[in-house]
C-alpha positions in Angstrom: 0.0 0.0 0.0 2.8 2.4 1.0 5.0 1.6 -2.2 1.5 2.2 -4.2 0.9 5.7 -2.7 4.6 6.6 -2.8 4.5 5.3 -6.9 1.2 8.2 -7.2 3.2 10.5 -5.8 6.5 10.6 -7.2 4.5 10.2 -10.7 2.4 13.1 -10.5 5.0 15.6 -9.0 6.4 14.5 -12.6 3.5 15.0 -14.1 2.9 18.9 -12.6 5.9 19.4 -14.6 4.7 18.6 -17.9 3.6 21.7 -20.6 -0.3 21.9 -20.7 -0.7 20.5 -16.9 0.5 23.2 -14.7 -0.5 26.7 -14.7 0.3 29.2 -16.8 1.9 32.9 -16.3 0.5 35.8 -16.6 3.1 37.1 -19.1 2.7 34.1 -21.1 -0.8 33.9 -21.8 -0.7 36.8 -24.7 2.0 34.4 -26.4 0.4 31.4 -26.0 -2.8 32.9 -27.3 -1.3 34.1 -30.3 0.2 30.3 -30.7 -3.3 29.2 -30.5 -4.8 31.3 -33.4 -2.0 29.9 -35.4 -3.0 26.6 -34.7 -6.7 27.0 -35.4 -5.5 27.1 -38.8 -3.6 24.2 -39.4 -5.7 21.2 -40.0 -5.5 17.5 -39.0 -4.5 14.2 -41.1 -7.2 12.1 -41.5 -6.1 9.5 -38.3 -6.0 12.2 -36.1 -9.1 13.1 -37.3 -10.6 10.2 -36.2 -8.8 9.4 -32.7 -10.2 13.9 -32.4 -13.9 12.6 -32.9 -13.7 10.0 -30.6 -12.2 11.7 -27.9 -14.5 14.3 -28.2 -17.6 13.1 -29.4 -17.6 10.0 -27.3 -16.5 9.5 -23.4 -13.0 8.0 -25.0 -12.3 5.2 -27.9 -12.7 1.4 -26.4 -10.7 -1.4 -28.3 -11.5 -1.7 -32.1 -13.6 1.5 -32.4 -11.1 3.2 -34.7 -10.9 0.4 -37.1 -14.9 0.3 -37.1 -14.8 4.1 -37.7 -12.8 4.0 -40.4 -14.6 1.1 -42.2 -17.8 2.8 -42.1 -16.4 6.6 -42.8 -16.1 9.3 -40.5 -18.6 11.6 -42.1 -21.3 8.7 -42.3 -20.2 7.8 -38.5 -20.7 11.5 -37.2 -24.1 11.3 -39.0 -25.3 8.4 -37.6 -24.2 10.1 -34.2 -26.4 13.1 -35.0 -29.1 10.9 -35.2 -28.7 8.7 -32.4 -32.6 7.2 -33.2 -31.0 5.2 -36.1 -28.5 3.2 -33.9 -29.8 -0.3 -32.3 -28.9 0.0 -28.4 -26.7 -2.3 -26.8 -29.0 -5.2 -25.7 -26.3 -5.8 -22.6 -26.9 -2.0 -21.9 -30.2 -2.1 -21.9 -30.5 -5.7 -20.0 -28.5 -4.2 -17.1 -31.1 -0.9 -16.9 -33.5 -2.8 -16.7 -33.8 -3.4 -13.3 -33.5 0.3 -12.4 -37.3 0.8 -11.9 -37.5 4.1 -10.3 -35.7 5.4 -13.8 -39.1 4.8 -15.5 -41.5 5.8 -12.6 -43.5 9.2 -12.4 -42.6 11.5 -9.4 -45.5 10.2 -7.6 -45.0 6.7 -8.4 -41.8 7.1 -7.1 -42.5 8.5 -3.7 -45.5 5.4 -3.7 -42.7 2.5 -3.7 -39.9 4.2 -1.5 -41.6 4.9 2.0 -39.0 5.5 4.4 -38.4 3.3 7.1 -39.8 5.7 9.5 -43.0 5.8 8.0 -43.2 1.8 7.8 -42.3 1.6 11.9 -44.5 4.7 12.7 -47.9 2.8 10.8 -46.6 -0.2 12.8 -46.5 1.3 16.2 -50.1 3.2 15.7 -48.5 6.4 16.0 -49.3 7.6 12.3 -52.2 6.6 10.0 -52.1 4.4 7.2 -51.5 6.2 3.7 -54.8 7.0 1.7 -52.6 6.4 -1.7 -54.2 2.8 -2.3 -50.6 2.0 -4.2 -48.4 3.5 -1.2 -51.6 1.5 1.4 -49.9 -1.9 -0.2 -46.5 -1.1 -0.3 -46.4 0.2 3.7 -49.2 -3.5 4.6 -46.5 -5.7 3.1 -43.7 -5.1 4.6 -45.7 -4.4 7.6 -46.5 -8.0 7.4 -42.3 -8.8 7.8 -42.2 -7.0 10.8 -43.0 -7.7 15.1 -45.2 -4.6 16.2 -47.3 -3.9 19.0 -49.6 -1.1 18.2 -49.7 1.9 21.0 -45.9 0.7 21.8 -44.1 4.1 22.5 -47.4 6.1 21.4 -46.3 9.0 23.2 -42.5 9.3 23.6 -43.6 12.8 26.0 -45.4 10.6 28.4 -43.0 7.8 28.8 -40.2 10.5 29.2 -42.6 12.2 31.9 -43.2 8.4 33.6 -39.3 8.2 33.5 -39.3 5.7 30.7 -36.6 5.7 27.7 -38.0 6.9 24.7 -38.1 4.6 21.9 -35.5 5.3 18.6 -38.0 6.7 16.3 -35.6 6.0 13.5 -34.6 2.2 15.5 -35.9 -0.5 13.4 -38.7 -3.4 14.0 -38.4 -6.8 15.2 -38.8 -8.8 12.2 -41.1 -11.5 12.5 -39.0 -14.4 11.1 -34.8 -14.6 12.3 -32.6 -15.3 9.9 -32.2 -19.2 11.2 -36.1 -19.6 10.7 -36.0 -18.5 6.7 -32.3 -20.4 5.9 -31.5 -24.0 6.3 -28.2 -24.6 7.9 -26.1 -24.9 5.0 -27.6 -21.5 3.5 -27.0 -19.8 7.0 -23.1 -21.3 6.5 -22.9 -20.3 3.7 -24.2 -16.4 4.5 -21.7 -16.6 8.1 -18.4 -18.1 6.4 -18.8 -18.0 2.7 -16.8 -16.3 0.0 -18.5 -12.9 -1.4 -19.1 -15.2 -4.9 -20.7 -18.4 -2.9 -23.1 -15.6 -1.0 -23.7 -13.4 -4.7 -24.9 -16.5 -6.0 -26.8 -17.7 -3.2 -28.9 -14.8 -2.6 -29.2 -14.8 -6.5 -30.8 -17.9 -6.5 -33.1 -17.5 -4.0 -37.3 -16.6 -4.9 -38.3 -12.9 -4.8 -40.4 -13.5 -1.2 -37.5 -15.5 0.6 -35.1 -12.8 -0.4 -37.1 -9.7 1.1 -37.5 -12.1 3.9 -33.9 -12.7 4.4 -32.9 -8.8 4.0 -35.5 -8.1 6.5 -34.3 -10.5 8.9 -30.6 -10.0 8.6 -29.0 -6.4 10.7 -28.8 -3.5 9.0 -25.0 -3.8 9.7 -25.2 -7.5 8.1 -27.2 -6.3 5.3 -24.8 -3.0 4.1 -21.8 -5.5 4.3 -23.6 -7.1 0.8 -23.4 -3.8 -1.0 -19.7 -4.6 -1.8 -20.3 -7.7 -3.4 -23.9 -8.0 -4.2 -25.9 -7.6 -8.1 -27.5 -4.8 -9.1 -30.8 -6.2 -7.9 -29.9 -7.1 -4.3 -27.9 -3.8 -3.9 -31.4 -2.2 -4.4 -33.1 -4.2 -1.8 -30.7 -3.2 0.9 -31.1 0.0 -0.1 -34.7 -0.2 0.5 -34.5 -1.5 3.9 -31.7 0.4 4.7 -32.9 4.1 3.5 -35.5 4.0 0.6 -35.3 7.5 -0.3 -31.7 6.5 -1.5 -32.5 3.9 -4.2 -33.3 6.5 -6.9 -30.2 8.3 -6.3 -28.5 4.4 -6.7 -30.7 4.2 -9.8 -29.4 7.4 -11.4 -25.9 6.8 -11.1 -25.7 3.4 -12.3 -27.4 4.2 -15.3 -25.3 7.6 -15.9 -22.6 5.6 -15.7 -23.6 2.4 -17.7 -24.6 4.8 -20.6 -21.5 6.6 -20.5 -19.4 3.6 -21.0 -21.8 0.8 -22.9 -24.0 3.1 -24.8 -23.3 3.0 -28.5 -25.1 6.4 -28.9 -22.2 8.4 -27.5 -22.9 11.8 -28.8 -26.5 11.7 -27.6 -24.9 10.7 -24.1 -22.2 13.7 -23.7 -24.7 16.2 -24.7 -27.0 14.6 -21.8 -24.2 15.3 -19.8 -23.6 19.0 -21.3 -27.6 20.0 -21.3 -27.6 18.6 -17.6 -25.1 20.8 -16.2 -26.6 23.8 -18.5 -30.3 23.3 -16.9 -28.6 22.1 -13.5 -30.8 20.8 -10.7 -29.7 19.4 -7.0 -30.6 15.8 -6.1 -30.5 16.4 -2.4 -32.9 19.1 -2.2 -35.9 18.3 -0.7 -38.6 16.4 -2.9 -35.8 16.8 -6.0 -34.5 13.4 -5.0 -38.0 12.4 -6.2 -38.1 14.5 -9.1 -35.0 14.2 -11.1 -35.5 10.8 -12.7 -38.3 12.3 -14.8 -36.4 15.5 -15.2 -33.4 14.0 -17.2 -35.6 11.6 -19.1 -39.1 13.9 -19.4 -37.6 17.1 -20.0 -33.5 16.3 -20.7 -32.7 13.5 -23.1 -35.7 14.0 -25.4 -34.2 17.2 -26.4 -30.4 16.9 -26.6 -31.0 17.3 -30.2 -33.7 18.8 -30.9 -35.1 22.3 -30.6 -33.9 24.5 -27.8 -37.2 26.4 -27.5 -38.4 22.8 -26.7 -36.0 21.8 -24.0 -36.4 25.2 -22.7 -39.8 25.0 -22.1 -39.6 21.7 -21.0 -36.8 22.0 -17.7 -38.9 25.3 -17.3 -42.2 23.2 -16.3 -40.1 20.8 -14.9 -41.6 19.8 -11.0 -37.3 19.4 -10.6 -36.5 23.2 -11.8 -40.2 24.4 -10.5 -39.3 23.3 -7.1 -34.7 23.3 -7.2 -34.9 27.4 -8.0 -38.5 28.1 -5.8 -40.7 29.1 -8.3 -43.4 27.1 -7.4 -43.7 29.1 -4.2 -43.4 32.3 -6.7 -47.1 34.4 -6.3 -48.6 38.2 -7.5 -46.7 40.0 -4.6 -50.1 41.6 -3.1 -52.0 38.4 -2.6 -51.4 38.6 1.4 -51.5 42.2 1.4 -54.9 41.8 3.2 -54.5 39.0 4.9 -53.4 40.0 8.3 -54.2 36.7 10.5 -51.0 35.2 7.9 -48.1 35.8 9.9 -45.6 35.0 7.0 -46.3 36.8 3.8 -45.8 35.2 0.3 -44.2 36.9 -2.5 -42.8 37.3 -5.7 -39.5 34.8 -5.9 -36.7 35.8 -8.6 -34.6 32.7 -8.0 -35.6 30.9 -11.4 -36.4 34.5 -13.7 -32.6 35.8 -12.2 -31.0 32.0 -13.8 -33.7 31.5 -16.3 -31.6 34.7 -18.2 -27.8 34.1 -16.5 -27.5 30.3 -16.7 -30.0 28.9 -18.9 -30.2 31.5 -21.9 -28.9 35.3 -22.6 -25.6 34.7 -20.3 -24.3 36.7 -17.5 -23.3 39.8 -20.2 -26.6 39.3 -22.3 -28.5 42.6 -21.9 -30.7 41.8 -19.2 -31.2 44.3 -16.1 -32.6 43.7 -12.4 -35.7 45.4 -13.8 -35.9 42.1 -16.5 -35.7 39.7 -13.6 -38.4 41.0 -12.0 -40.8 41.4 -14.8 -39.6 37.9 -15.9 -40.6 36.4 -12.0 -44.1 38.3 -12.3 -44.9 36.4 -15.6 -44.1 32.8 -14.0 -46.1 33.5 -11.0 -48.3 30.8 -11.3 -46.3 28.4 -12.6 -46.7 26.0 -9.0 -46.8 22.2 -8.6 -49.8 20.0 -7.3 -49.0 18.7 -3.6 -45.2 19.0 -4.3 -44.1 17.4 -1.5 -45.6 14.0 -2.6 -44.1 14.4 -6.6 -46.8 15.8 -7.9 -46.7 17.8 -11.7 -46.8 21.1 -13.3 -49.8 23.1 -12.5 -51.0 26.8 -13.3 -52.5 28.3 -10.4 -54.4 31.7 -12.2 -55.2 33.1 -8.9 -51.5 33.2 -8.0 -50.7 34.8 -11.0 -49.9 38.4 -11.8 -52.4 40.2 -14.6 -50.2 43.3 -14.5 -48.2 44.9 -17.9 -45.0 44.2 -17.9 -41.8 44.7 -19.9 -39.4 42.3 -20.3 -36.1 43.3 -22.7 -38.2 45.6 -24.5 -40.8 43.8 -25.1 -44.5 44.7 -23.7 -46.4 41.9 -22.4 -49.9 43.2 -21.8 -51.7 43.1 -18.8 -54.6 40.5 -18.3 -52.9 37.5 -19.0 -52.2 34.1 -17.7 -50.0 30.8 -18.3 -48.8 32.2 -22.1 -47.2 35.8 -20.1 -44.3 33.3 -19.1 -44.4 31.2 -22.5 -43.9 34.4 -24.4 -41.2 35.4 -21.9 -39.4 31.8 -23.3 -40.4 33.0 -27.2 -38.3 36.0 -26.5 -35.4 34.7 -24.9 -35.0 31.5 -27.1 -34.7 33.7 -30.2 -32.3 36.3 -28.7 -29.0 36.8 -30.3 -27.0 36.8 -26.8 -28.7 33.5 -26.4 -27.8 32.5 -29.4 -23.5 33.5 -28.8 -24.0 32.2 -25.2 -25.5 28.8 -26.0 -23.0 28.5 -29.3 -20.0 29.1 -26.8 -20.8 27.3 -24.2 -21.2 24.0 -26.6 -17.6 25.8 -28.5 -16.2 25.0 -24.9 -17.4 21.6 -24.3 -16.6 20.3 -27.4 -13.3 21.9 -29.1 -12.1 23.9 -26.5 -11.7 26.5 -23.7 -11.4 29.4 -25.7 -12.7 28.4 -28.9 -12.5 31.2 -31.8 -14.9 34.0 -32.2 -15.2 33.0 -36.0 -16.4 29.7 -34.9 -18.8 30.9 -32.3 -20.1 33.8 -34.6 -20.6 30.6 -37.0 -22.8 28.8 -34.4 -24.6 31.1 -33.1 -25.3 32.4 -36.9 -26.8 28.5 -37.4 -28.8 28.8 -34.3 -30.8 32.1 -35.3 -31.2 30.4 -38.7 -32.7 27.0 -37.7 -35.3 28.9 -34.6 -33.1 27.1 -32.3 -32.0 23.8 -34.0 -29.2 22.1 -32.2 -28.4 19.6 -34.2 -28.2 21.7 -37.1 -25.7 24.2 -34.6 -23.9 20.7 -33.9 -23.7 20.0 -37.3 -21.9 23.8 -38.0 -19.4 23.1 -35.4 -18.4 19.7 -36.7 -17.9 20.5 -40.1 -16.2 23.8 -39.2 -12.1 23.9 -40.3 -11.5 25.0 -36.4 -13.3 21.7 -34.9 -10.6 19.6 -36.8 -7.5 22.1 -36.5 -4.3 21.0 -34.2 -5.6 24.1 -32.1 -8.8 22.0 -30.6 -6.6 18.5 -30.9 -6.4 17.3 -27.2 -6.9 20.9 -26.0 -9.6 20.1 -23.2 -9.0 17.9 -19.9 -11.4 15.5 -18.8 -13.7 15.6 -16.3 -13.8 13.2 -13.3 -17.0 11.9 -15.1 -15.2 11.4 -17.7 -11.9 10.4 -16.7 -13.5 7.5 -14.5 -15.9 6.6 -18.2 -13.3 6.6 -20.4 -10.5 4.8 -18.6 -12.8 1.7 -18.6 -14.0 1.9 -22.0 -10.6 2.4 -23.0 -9.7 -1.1 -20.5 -12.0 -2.6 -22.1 -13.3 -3.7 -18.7 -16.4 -5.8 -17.5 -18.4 -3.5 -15.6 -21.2 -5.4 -13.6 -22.3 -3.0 -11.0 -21.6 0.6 -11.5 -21.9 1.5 -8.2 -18.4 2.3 -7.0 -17.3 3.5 -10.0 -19.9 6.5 -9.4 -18.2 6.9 -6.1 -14.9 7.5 -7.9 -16.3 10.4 -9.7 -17.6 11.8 -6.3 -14.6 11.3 -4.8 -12.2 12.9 -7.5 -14.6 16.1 -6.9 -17.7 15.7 -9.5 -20.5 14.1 -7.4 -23.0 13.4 -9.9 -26.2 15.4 -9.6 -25.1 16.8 -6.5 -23.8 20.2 -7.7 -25.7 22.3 -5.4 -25.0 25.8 -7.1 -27.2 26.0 -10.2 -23.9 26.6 -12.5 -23.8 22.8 -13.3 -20.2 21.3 -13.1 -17.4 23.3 -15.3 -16.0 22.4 -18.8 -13.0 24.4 -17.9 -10.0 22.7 -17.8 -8.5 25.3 -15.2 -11.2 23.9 -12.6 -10.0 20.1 -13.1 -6.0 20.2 -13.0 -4.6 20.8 -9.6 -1.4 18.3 -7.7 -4.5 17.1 -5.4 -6.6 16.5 -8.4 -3.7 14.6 -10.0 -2.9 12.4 -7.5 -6.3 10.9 -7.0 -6.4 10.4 -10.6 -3.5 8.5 -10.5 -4.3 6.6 -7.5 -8.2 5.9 -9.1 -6.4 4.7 -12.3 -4.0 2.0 -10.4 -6.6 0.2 -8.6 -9.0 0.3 -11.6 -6.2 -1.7 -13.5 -5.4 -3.7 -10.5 -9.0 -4.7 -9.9 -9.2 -3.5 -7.0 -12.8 -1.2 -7.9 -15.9 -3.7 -7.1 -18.0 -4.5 -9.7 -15.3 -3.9 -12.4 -12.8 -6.6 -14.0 -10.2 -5.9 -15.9 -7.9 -8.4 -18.1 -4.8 -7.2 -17.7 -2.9 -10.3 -19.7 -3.7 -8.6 -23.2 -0.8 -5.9 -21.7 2.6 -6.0 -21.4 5.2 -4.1 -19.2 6.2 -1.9 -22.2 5.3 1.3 -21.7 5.8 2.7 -25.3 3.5 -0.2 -26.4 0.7 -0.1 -23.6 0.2 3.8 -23.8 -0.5 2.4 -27.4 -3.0 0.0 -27.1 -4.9 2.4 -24.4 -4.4 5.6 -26.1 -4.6 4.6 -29.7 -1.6 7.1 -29.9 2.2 7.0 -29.0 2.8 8.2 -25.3 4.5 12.2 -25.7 8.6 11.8 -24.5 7.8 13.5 -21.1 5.2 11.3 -20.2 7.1 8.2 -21.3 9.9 9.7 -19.0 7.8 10.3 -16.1 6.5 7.1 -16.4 9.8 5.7 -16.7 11.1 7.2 -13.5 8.2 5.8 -11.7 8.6 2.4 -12.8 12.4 1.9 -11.1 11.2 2.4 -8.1 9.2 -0.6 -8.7 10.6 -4.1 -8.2 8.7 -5.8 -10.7 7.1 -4.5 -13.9 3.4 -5.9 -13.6 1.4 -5.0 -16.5 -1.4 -4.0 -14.3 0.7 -1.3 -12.5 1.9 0.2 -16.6 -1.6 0.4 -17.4 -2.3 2.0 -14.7 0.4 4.6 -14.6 -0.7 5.0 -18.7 -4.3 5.8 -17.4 -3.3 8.3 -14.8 -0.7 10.0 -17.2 -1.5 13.9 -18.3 -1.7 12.8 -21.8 -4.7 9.9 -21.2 -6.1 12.9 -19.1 -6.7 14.9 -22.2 -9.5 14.4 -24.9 
């Protein structure tokens, strides 16, 4: 372990080193700009060409992708990626969502099958009343059924503190009503005290659907969490929903982000999900939100990465997720207390969402607007509320909430006396606005070629976007056919992500993935927790917020136990390498390691006794150069 950290060490204080990876001075940036320009010009041979579209397009190249590219053309490939409809999914893909239910529920479906345990132990002990939801009734009766209960048992935790009685846990849980010896015979209870983490996976595998809620019932929670390192997909869920319901959808979520990323064979479709998530951000562990997003990204996200801006707009802007993430749903016509003086707290007009509706999600920080916009935009989506939002309920216009009043939004009159359409025009205008237009065009410019992409390429975009009312694939379609998208100037000019860093390094593996799960911890832990970005920003494609020494070393430390199998759920076969490092940096990059990073690589390798092909491949996929895309 010591030799392991002292390998990631000594490797990245190398790699700091390197030209691209540390930080630039002030007095060089002018020059370096200048060098920039000059390479915006200069345009790529055809291989590069194709390694440039898959780094960029996709979440990295995986083993025999460039061969299949160049069989079917790059032109027709990009095409086929514009138009992600026309490719079959990956039947593995799609076998291994499949038992991500809460993916395909409704909000209120959603908060039906995920009671929290306090609820279930509250019904039990007659201290709350059974739900009136019929579907959430069933759900709360059978696995009331599983449980020991005494009804009236701690009623009244006041009185048995005032009779000088403990109070009882409210969040302790039940007796269940069968141990763990009554549902196992002895050789399954053997096998669950003593048995390897396999013989226990494929035990509980093979067990019915009622024995195996029984058994995760009956077993501790301590017992139970210890199967969440070796467990499937399925029984990782069910101690999730004994264990803390609420978090099964945000289990859900990142397994399938990450699945996608790395099995999907409709890449494109999945980095702009990625891009249009961050742009239209919303926080998972915000109230009722953890309910919410898995309809967001699919309802109002994924439909639209393509399509018509206007659409998606409109879309995240009715959005129960957005409605409730930025408060509008508690937005109202600021008099309707004014006369109500037995309400001790008054409601109001909330700017949250009209303030980010224009600075995140459209016109851009340096778009136009004024304070005097924001607050005419707020007064035209008051209204705009959610039924019983608490319990994942949908979009609804409230007209009494709603301001009738004139207002003025960047020019534009919107006359008094109207309803739902005073916020739908507000959209109309800022969807078609030329600093909408620049700001969306940049932004993509940023994601996809690189940090400071050319104003002749953005003008370009942006030029496309008026055009098509909005189009973006036809604004995709100007950047990727533009002579600056395939120029040495946006060749590995960007730095990936933790998302994907983590996605690409086991496409590029080419490694089993059978669970997800820790592999989503990895992106948490090297600082991108997905859909937990609490500011409404979304996470950065700025290269300047991903490279740091700290940033580095976890990289490098992430990439040597990926390659040495030591990240659950993922195998790797590390006898297709060898301890070359010229030839593995190769066979992982699809490209010839630069001399500094075969150096640095070099230098960490004498330390090391013997040459494993596990720890090269490892040290390739935590190099600087396998960090850029």
């Amino acid at each position: 372990m010591k030799k392991r950290a002292f390998t990631a060490i000594s490797i990245t204080a190398c790699l700091l080193a390197l030209p691209g990876l540390s930080s630039t001075p002030k007095s060089k940036e002018a020059e370096d700009a200048k060098r920039q320009a000059k390479l915006f010009q200069k345009k790529l041979n055809k291989d590069d060409q194709i390694l440039h579209a898959l780094d960029r397009l996709t979440f990295g190249p995986r083993p025999g992708e460039v061969a299949n590219v160049k069989k079917l053309g790059l032109k027709k490939w990009i095409d086929l990626q514009l138009h992600p409809e026309q490719i079959k999914e990956s039947p593995e893909l799609e076998a291994k969502l499949q038992p991500l239910e809460s993916l395909r529920m409704t909000p209120m479906e959603t908060v039906q099958h995920y009671p929290p345990p306090q609820m279930i132990r509250a019904i039990a002990m007659g201290r709350q009343p059974m739900p009136e939801d019929p579907v959430l009734r069933a759900t709360v009766e059978r696995l009331m059924t599983r449980y020991k209960a005494k009804k009236g048992a701690a009623a009244d935790p006041k009185a048995d503190a005032k009779n000088g009685a403990a109070a009882a846990d409210p969040n302790a849980e039940l007796e269940p009503a069968k141990t763990l010896d009554e549902v196992l015979d002895s050789t399954e209870l053997q096998t669950m005290r003593s048995g390897t983490p396999e013989k226990k996976r494929e035990l509980l595998a093979s067990m019915p659907a009622d024995k195996l809620e029984e058994v995760m019932i009956a077993m501790p929670r301590g017992q139970r969490q210890q199967l969440m390192t070796f467990a499937t997909t399925d029984i990782r869920r069910k101690v999730l929903l004994m264990n803390a319901p609420q978090q099964v959808v945000a289990y859900d979520l990142l397994e399938s982000k990450l699945l996608r990323a790395i099995e999907s064979k409709r890449q494109l479709a999945e980095e702009l999900d990625d891009f249009w998530f961050n742009h239209f951000n919303v926080y998972y562990d915000k109230g009722s939100d953890r309910f919410l997003i898995p309809a967001y990204e699919r309802d109002a996200i994924r439909p639209n990465v393509l399509g018509k801006f206007r659409d998606m707009l409109e879309a995240t802007a009715k959005s129960p997720a957005m409605l409730f993430y930025l408060d509008n749903f508690q937005s109202v016509r600021a008099d309707i207390d004014a006369k109500n003086k037995n309400r001790k707290v008054k409601r109001g007009l909330n700017e949250n969402y009209g303030r980010e509706l224009m600075e995140l999600h459209t016109l851009g920080v340096n778009g136009g607007y004024t304070q005097k916009d924001v607050t005419e935009v707020a007064r035209c989506f008051t209204g705009w509320t959610l039924l019983e939002p608490r319990r994942g309920g949908g979009f609804f216009y409230n007209d009494n909430l709603h301001d009738k009043g004139e207002k003025v939004v960047l020019g534009h009159v919107i006359p008094a006396g109207g309803g739902q359409d005073d916020a739908e025009k507000v959209l109309d205008i800022l969807a078609t606005h030329p600093s909408t237009a620049h700001f969306i065009s940049k932004k993509l410019a940023q994601r996809f070629v690189a940090d400071n992409p050319p104003d002749s390429l953005v003008d370009k975009m942006a030029q496309t976007f008026l055009n098509s009312n909005g189009d973006i694939r036809e604004v995709m379609k100007a950047m990727l056919t533009s002579k600056e998208f395939w120029s040495e100037g946006a060749y590995r000019a960007k730095v990936k992500t933790p998302f994907e860093m983590v996605a690409s390094s086991v496409r590029a593996l080419d490694a089993a993935v059978s669970d997800a799960f820790a592999l989503a911890n990895q992106v948490g832990n090297l600082g991108e927790p997905l859909y937990r970005k609490q500011e409404p920003t979304g996470y950065s494609n700025m290269n300047s917020d991903w490279i740091n020494s700290a940033a580095l070393l976890s990289r490098m430390n992430f990439a040597l136990n990926l390659a040495q199998n030591r990240v659950p759920g993922v195998k790797v076969d590390v006898s297709r390498f060898g301890s070359d490092p010229i030839e593995v940096a190769k066979t992982l990059m699809f490209r010839s390691a630069s001399p500094q990073t075969r150096a640095a690589i070099q230098k960490a390798l004498e330390d090391q006794k013997q040459k494993t092909p596990a720890t090269v491949a490892g040290l390739v996929i935590g190099s600087p150069d396998f960090q850029r895309r």
